[in-house]
C-alpha positions as CSV (number, residue, x, y, z in Angstrom):
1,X,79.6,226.2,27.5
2,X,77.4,223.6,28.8
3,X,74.9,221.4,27.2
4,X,72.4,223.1,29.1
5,X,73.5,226.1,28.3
6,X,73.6,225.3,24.4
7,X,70.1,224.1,24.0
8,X,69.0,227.3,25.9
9,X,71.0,229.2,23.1
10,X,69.7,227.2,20.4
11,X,65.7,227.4,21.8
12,X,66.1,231.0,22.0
13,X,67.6,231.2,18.3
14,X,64.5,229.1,17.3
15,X,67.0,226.2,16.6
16,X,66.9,222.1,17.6
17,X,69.6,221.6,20.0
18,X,71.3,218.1,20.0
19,X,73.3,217.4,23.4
20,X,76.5,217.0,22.6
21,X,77.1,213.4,24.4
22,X,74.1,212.1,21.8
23,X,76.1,214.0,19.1
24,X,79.4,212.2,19.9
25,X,77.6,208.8,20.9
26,X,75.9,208.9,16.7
27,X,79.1,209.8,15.6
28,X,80.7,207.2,17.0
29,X,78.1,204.7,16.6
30,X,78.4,205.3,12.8
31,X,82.5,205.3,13.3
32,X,82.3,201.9,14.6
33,X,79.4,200.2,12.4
34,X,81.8,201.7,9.5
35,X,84.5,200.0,10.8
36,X,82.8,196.5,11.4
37,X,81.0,196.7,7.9
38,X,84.4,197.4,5.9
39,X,86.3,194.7,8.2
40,X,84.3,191.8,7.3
41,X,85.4,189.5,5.0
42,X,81.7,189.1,3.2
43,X,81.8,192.7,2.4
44,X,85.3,192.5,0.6
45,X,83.7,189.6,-0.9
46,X,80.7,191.3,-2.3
47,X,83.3,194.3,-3.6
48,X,85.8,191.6,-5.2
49,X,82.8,190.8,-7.1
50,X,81.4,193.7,-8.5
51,X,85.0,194.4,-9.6
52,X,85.3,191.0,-11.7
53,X,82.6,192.3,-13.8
54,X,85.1,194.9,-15.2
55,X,87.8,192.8,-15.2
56,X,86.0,190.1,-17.2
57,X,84.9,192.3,-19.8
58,X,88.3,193.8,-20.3
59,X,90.1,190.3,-20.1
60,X,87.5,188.9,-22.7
61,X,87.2,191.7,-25.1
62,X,91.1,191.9,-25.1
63,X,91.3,187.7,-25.9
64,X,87.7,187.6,-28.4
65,X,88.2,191.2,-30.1
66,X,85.2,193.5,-31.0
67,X,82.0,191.9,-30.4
68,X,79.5,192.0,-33.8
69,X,78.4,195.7,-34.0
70,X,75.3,196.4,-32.2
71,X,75.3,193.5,-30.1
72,X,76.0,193.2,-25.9
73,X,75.8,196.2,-24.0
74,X,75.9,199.7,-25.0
75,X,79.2,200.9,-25.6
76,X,80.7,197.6,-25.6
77,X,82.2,198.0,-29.5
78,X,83.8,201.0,-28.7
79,X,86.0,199.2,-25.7
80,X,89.2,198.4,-28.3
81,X,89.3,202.0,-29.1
82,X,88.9,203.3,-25.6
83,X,89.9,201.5,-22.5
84,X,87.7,204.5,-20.8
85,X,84.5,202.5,-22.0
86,X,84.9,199.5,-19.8
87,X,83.8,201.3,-16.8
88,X,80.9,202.8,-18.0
89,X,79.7,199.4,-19.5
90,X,80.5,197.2,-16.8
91,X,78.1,199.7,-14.7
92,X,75.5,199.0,-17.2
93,X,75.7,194.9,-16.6
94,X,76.1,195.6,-13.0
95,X,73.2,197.8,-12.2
96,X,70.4,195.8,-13.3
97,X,71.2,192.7,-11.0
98,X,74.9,192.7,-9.4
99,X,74.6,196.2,-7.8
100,X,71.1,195.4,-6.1
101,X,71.8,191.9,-4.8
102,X,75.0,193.4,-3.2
103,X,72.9,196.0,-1.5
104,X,70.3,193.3,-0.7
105,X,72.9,191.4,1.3
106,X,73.7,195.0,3.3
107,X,70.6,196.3,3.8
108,X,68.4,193.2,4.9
109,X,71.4,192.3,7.7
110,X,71.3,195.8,9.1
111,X,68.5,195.3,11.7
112,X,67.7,191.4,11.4
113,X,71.8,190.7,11.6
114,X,72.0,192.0,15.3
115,X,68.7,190.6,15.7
116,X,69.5,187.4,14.7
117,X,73.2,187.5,16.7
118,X,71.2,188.9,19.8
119,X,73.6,191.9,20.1
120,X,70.3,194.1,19.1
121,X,69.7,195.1,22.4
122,X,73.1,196.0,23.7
123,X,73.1,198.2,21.0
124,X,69.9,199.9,22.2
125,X,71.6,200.7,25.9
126,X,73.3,204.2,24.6
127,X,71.1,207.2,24.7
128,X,69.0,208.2,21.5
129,X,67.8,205.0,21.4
130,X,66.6,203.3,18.3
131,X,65.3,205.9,16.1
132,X,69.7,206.7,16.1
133,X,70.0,203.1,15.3
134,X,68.7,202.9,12.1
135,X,69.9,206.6,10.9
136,X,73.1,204.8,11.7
137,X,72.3,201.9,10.1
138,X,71.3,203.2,7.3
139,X,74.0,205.4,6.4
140,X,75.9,202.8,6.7
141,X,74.4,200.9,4.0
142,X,74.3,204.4,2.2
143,X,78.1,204.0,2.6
144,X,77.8,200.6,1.0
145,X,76.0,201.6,-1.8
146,X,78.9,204.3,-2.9
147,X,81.8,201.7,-2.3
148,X,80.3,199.2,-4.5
149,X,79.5,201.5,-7.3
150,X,83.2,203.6,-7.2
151,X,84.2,200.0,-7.1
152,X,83.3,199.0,-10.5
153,X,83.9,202.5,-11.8
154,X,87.4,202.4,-10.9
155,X,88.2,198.8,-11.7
156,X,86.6,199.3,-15.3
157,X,89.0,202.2,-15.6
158,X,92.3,200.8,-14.2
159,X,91.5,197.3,-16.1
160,X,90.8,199.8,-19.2
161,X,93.6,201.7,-19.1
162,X,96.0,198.6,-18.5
163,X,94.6,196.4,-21.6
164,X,93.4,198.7,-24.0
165,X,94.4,202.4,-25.4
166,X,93.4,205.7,-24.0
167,X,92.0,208.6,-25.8
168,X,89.6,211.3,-25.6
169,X,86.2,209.9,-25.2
170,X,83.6,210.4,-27.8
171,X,80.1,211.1,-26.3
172,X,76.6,210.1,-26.9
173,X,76.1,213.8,-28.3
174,X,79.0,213.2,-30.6
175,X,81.4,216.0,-29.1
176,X,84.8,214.5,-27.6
177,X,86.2,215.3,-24.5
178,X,89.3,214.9,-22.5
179,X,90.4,211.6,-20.6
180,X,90.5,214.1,-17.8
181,X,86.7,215.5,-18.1
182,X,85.3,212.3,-18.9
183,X,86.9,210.7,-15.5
184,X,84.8,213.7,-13.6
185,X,81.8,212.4,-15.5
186,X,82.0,208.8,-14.7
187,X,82.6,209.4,-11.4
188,X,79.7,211.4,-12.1
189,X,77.9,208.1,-12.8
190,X,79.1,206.1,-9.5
191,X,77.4,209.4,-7.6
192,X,74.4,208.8,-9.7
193,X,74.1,204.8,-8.9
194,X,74.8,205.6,-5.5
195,X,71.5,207.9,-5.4
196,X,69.6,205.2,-7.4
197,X,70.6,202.5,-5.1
198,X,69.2,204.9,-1.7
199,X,65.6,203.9,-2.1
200,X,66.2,200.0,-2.6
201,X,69.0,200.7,0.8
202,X,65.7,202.0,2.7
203,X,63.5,199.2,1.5
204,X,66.0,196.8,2.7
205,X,66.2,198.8,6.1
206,X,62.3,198.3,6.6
207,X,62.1,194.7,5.6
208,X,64.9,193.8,8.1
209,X,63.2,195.1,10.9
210,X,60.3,192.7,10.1
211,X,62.1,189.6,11.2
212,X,65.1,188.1,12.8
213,X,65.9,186.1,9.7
214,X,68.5,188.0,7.6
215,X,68.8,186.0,5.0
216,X,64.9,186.6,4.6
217,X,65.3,190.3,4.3
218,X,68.2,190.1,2.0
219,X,66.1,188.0,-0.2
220,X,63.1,189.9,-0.1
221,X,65.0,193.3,-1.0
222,X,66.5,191.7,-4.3
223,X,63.3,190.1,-5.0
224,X,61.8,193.5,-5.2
225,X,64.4,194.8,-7.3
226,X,64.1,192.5,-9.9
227,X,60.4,192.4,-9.8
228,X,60.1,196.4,-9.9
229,X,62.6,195.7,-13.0
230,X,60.2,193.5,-14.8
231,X,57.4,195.4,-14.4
232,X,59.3,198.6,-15.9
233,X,59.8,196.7,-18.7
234,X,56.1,196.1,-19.7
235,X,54.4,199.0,-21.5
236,X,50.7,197.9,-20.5
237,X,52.1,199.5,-17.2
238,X,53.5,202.8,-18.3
239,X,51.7,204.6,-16.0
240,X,53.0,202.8,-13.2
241,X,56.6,203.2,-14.2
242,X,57.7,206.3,-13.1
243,X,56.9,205.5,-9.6
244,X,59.2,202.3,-9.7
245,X,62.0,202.7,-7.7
246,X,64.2,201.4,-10.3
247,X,62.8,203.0,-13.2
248,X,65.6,205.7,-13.5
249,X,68.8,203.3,-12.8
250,X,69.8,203.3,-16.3
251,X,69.4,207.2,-16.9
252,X,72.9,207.9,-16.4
253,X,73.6,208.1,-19.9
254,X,72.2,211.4,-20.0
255,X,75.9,212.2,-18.0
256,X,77.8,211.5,-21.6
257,X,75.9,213.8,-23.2
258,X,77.5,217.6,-24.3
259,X,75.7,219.4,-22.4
260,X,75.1,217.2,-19.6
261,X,71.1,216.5,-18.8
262,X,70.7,217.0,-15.3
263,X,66.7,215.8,-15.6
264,X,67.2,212.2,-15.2
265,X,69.2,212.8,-12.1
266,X,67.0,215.0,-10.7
267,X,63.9,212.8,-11.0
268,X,65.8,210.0,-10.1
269,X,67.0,211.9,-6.5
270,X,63.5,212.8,-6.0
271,X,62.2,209.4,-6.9
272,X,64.4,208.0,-4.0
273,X,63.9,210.7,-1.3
274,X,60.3,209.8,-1.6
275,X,60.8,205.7,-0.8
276,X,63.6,206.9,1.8
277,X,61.0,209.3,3.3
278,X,58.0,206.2,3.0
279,X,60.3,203.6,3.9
280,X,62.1,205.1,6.6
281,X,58.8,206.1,8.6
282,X,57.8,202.6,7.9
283,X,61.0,201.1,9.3
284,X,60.8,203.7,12.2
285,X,56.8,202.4,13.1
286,X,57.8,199.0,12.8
287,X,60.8,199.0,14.4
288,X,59.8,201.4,17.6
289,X,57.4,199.2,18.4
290,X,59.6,195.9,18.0
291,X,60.2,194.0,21.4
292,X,64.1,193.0,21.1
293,X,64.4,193.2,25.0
294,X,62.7,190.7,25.5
């Protein structure tokens, strides 16, 4: 069947046809901007990090011992008894700072990088154009955004399970569960950074269509992070929190609870649809009426 013919059976079905070539060409598009994030040697850089945070928690709780009880970050006493437990606290030193200025680097090169390169406009040749662009785009920092969470998930739990003993975990309701369910649960977690880290991706996005400068945009999206961070943490503005696109990072505790509390990650999807949906018509304004032709 045609193209033609297709949109004509999608029309009458009351659907949106997308041409095949323009299918093929986004597909594609994201195949290849895939391929040149994950080849380049900052990006393996930016992962080798965030996986030294587990390893260095491991290494030094395995040389030091316990640390004093109720000191450092949570769960960080129970490491000796359960290698488990260096994953889930690694992602608690990482989300706060690490995690958001490796997404700052991704995110504010996305536009401003080709910009800055002058390979913007080639890319802007292929049909669809440059609202495709930055769907591409920023699925690809999406993409980011998983990697680097599943990366310190999985390091915390291979370094974990090589230095320290592994058991059934213990959870914050008190109930144990198998090494096997509590896996599913922190992988439960990296899925839940991942979503947290989706609005701060489509800030990013925005901000790098602003200027040619990437270094600018990456600065400016970690800036925010922190600063939204700050402000969470003051309780003259607690009516301002729950709008704060980081206010519900650290609410993925409610995953190692028996049974799990889905609220947090509910709110905190719904928190970061609504800066994707802001954002993304901001970086869509912005960046359809950019001149990079000339």
């Amino acid at each position: 069947m045609s193209s033609e013919s297709e949109a004509a059976v999608a029309a009458g079905r009351g659907e949106v046809a997308v041409p095949r070539p323009v299918r093929a060409a986004t597909l594609s598009l994201l195949g290849s901007e895939l391929l040149t994030l994950f080849r380049r040697r900052r990006t393996w850089a930016l992962l080798g990090a965030l996986a030294l945070i587990p390893i260095l928690i491991g290494v030094a709780i395995r040389v030091a011992g316990d640390s004093p009880s109720g000191r450092g970050p949570a769960f960080l006493d129970q490491i000796t008894n359960n290698g488990l437990f260096v994953g889930v606290t690694a992602m608690l030193v990482a989300t706060p700072l690490f995690l958001p200025l490796t997404i700052g680097v991704v995110a504010g090169d996305t536009i401003a990088g080709e910009a800055s390169h002058g390979t913007l406009r080639y890319l802007l040749i292929a049909p669809a154009g440059r609202i495709r662009l930055l769907v591409v785009k920023y699925l690809t920092a999406a993409a980011f955004c998983a990697a680097g969470a599943l990366t310190v998930v999985v390091a915390g739990t291979v370094v974990g399970w090589a230095l320290f003993p592994i058991g059934p975990v213990t959870l914050l309701s008190g109930t144990s569960v198998s090494v096997g369910e509590a896996l599913l649960r922190f992988l439960a977690i990296a899925v839940y950074v991942t979503v947290s880290l989706l609005g701060m991706s489509a800030i990013g996005l925005f901000l790098s269509t602003l200027t040619t400068v990437p270094v600018g945009a990456m600065a400016a999206t970690a800036i925010l992070a922190v600063v939204s961070q700050i402000l969470d943490a003051l309780p003259q503005l607690e009516a301002l929190h729950p709008w704060l696109f980081t206010h519900y990072w650290l609410g993925f505790g409610d995953l190692l609870r028996d049974p799990i509390v889905w609220s947090s990650f509910a709110d905190n999807a719904l928190l970061q649809a609504g800066y994707l949906v802001v954002f993304g018509s901001l970086a869509v304004g912005r960046f359809l009426t950019k001149d990079v032709l000339s």
